[in-house]
C-alpha positions in Angstrom: 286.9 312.8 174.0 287.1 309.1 173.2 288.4 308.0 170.2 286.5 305.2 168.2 288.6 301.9 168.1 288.7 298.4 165.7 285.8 297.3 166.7 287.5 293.7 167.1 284.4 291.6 168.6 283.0 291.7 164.9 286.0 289.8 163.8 283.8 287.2 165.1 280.3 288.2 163.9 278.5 286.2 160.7 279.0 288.5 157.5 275.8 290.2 156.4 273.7 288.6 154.0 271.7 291.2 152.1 267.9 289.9 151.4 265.5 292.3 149.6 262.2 292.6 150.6 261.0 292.8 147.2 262.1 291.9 144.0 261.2 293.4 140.5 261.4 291.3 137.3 261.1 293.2 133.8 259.2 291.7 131.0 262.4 291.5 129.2 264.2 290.1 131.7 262.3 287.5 132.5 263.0 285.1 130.1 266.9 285.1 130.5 268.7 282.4 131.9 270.8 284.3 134.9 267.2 285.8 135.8 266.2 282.0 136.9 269.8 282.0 139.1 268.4 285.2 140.9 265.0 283.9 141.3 266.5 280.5 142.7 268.5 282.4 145.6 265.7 285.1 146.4 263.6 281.9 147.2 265.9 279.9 148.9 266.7 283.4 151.1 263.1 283.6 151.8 261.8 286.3 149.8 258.1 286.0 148.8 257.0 289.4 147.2 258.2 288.5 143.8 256.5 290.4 140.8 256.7 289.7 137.8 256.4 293.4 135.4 254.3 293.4 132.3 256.9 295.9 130.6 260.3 296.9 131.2 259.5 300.1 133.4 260.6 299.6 137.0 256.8 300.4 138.7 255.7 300.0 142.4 257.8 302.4 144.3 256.2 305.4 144.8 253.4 306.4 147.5 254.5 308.0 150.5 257.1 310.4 151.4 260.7 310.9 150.4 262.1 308.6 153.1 259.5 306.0 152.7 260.5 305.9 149.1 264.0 305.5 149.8 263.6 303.0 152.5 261.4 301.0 150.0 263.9 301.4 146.8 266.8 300.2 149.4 265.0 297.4 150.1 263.9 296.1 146.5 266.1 294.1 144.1 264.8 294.7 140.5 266.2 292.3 137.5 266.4 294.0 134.6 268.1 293.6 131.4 270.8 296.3 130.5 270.4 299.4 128.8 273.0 299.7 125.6 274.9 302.4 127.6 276.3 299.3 129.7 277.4 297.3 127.1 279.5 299.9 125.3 282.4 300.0 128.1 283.9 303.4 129.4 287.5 304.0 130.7 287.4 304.1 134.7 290.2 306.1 135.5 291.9 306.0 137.5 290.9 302.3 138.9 290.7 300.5 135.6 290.8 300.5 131.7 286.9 299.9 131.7 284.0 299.7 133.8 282.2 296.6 133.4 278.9 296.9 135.0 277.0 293.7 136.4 274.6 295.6 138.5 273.5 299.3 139.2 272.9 300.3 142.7 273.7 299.3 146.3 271.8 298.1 149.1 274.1 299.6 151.5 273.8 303.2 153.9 276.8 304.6 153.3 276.0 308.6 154.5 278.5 309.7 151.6 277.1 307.2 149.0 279.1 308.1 145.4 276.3 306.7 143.6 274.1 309.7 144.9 275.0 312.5 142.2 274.8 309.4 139.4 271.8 307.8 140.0 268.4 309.0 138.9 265.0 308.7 140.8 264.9 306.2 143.7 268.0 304.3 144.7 267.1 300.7 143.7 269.4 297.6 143.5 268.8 296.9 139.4 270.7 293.3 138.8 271.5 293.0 135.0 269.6 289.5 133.7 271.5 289.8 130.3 274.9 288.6 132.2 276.5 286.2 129.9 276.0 288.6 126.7 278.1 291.1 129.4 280.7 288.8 129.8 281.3 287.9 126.1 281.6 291.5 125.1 284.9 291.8 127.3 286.5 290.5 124.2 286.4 293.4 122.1 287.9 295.8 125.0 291.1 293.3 125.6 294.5 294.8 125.1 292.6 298.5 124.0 293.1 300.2 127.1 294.1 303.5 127.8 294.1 303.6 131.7 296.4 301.2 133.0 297.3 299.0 131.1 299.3 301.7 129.3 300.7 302.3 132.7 304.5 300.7 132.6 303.9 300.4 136.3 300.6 298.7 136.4 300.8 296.8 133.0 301.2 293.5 134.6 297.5 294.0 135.3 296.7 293.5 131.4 293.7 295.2 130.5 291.5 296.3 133.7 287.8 295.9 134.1 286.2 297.4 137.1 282.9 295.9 138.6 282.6 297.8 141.5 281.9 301.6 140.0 278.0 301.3 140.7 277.5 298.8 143.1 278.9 296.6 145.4 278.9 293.1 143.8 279.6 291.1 146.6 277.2 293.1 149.1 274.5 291.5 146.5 276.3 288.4 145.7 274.0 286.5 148.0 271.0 287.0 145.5 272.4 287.3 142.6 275.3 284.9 141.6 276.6 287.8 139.5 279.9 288.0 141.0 280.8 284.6 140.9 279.5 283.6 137.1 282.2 286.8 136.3 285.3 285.8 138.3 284.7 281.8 136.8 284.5 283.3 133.3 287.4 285.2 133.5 289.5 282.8 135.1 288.5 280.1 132.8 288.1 281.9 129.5 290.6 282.4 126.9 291.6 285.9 126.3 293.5 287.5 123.4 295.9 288.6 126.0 296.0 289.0 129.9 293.4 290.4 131.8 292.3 291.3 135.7 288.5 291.4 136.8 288.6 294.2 139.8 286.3 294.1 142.5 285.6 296.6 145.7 283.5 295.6 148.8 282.5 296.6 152.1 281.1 292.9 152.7 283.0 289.7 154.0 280.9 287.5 152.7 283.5 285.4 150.5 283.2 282.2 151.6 281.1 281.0 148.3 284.2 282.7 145.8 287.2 280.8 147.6 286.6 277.7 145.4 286.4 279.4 142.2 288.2 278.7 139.3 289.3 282.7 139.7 292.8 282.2 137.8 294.7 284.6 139.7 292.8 287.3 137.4 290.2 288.6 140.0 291.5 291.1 142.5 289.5 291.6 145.3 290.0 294.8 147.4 288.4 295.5 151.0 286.8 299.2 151.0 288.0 300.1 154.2 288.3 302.8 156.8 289.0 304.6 159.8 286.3 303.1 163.3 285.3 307.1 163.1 284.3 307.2 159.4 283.0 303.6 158.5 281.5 303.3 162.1 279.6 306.4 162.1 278.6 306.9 157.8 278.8 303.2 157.0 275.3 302.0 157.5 274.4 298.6 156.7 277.7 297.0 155.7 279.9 295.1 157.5 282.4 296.3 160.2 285.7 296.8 158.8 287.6 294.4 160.7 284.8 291.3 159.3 285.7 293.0 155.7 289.6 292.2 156.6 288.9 289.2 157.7 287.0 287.9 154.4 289.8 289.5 152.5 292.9 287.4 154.7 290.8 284.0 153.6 290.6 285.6 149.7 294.3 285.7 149.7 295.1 282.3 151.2 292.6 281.2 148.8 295.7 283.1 145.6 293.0 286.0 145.0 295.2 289.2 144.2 294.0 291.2 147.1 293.5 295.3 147.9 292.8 298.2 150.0 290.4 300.8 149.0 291.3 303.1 151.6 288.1 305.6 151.4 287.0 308.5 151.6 290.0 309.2 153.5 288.8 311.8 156.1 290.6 314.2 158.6 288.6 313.2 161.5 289.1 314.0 165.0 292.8 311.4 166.0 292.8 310.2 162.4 296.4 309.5 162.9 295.9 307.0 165.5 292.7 305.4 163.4 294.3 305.3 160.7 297.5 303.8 162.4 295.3 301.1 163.7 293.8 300.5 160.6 296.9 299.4 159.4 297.9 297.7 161.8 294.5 295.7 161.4 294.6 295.3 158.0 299.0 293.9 158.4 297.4 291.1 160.6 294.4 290.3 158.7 296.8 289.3 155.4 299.3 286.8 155.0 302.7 287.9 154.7 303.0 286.4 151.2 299.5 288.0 150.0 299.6 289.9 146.3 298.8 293.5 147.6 297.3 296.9 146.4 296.3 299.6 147.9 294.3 302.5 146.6 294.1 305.8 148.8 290.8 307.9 147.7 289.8 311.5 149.7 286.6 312.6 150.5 284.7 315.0 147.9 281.2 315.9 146.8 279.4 317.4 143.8 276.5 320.4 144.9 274.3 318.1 143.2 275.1 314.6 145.7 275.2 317.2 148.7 271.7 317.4 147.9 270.5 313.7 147.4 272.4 313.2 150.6 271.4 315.6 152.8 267.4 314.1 151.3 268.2 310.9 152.1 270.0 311.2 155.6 268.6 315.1 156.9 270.4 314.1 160.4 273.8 313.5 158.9 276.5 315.0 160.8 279.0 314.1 157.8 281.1 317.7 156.7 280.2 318.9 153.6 280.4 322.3 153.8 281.4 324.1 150.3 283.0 327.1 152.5 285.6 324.3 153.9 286.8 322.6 150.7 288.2 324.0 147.3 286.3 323.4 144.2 287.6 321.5 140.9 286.9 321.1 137.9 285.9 317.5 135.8 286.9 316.8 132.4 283.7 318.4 131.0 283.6 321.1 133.3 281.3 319.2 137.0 281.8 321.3 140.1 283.4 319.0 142.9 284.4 319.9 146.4 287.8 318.4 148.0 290.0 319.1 150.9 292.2 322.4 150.6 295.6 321.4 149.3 297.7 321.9 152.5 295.4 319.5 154.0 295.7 316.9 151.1 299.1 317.6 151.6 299.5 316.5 154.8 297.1 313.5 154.6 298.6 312.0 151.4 302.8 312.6 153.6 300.9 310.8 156.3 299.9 307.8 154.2 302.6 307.5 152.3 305.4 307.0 155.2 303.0 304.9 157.1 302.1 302.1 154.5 305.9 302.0 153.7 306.0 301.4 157.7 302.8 299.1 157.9 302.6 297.0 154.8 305.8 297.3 153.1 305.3 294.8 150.6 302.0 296.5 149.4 301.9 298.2 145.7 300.3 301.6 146.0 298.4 302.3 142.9 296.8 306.2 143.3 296.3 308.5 145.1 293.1 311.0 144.8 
């Protein structure tokens, strides 16, 4: 059988530019200055079904079958203003001290979505309009962590804050602005002590960040994967090799860069994708470039197996519970991941070859 390969013509393909079909705008979001940024680039990108909500309860997306519903929530950008549970920041372990949410949802295909077991009803792109009262309550959280930066090896960071746990905030930078407004603030603002804005895409879209003020405290990382994983279950994103492409011009721009190597998958020659992954992602970067890398396997909760197999009933993606061994969360959530021999194996694997590949890369975790 073949083996999938880079797909290397993309390298020279325009990065997608994500435009909802519809957009959503809650009565108490309507009012806020970041809504009139989102409104401004929906309208230049052409969108014209713009409602305006009398209350604050996303309406409008049901009618029709399950599909239909999900192929209408993908397509629809709502701009809401964020519920308290945002604003009080959780630890993100093990990616960050907290999670710092700009946005909830992803417009993306992705046939192993992790937002699946985490979001309820329809999976809409909801942009938070209440951004700069986001930003300001970073404050509190500096120097407080409990995740890495009370990690000797990691506390260069300073305090984390992850912006990519529920949505992809570059995949929706194009209508939103969200991303941007963050790594400026960051960069500019003046922090009781050192901090790092941390950001995961599967877009290469980065052409409007390179010019930012970023500091040096925004580190991008490229979400990135074997051609047999991210070209079969990676629906609407970009191809992986446009992804290292946008992240080469983020480091020559002095962006902190990464790897998000995931879900990490034992798929038929995954040495030799992986291998060329590598390699791929050794001549995307410059030499010099500040370089993490993150290695994350594939697992599953019973309840996500079920949203997924809802939302993609042709999916040829393994996720069968007889094949994996079960673990337990902190409060006790069922999840299904590789046998350990096999995470054995994978994790030997990828530790020799990123020693081999990219040398000078930091490797963060492993899970």
């Amino acid at each position: 059988m073949l083996k999938p390969v880079m797909d290397t013509a993309a390298r020279t393909r325009r990065p997608k530019l994500w435009t909802p079909k519809h957009v959503l705008v809650t009565r108490s979001a309507a009012e806020r200055p970041h809504t009139r940024e989102v409104l401004a680039r929906v309208e230049a990108a052409g969108v014209t079904d713009v409602t305006f909500l009398r209350s604050d309860r996303i309406s409008g997306l049901s009618g029709g079958d399950e599909r239909a519903v999900y192929a209408r929530a993908k397509a629809t950008l709502a701009v809401v203003v964020s519920p308290p549970s945002a604003r009080k920041l959780q630890p993100i372990a093990p990616s960050a001290d907290w999670r710092l949410d700009l946005a909830r949802g992803c417009p993306a295909h992705c046939q192993y979505c992790y937002l699946a077991g985490s979001l309820g009803g329809p999976p809409i792109t909801r942009v938070y309009a209440d951004l700069d009262e986001i930003l300001a309550g970073m404050d509190a959280y500096v120097g407080h962590g409990r995740v890495t930066s009370a990690d000797a090896a990691r506390a260069a960071e300073g305090t984390t804050f992850e912006a990519s746990c529920y949505t992809d905030p570059l995949g929706i930078e194009p209508v939103t602005g969200s991303l941007a407004a963050a790594i400026s603030h960051v960069g500019t603002h003046s922090f009781d002590g050192p901090v790092q804005l941390r950001v995961t895409t599967k877009f290469g879209a980065v052409d409007e960040l390179l010019d930012l003020p970023h500091g040096g405290r925004t580190r991008i990382r490229a979400s990135v994967n074997a051609e047999g994983v991210a070209g079969r279950f990676e629906g609407g994103t970009d191809p992986v090799s446009g992804r290292l492409t946008g992240l080469g011009a983020l480091a020559r721009a002095g962006y902190p860069v990464g790897l998000t190597i995931a879900p990490i998958m034992p798929v038929e020659g995954w040495h030799e994708q992986y291998t060329e992954l590598l390699t791929a992602a050794a001549d995307a970067l410059p030499a010099d470039a500040d370089l993490t890398v993150e290695c994350i396997t594939h697992r599953f909760t019973p309840g996500s197996k079920e949203v997924l197999e809802s939302w993609y009933p042709r999916t040829k993606l393994e996720m069968d519970p007889e094949r994996r061994s079960r673990k337990f969360g902190k409060f006790g959530a069922v999840k299904y991941v590789y046998p350990a021999t096999e995470m054995r194996e994978l994790r030997a694997w990828f530790t020799d070859a990123l020693a081999a590949q990219l040398p000078a890369a930091r490797s963060l975790y492993w899970t």
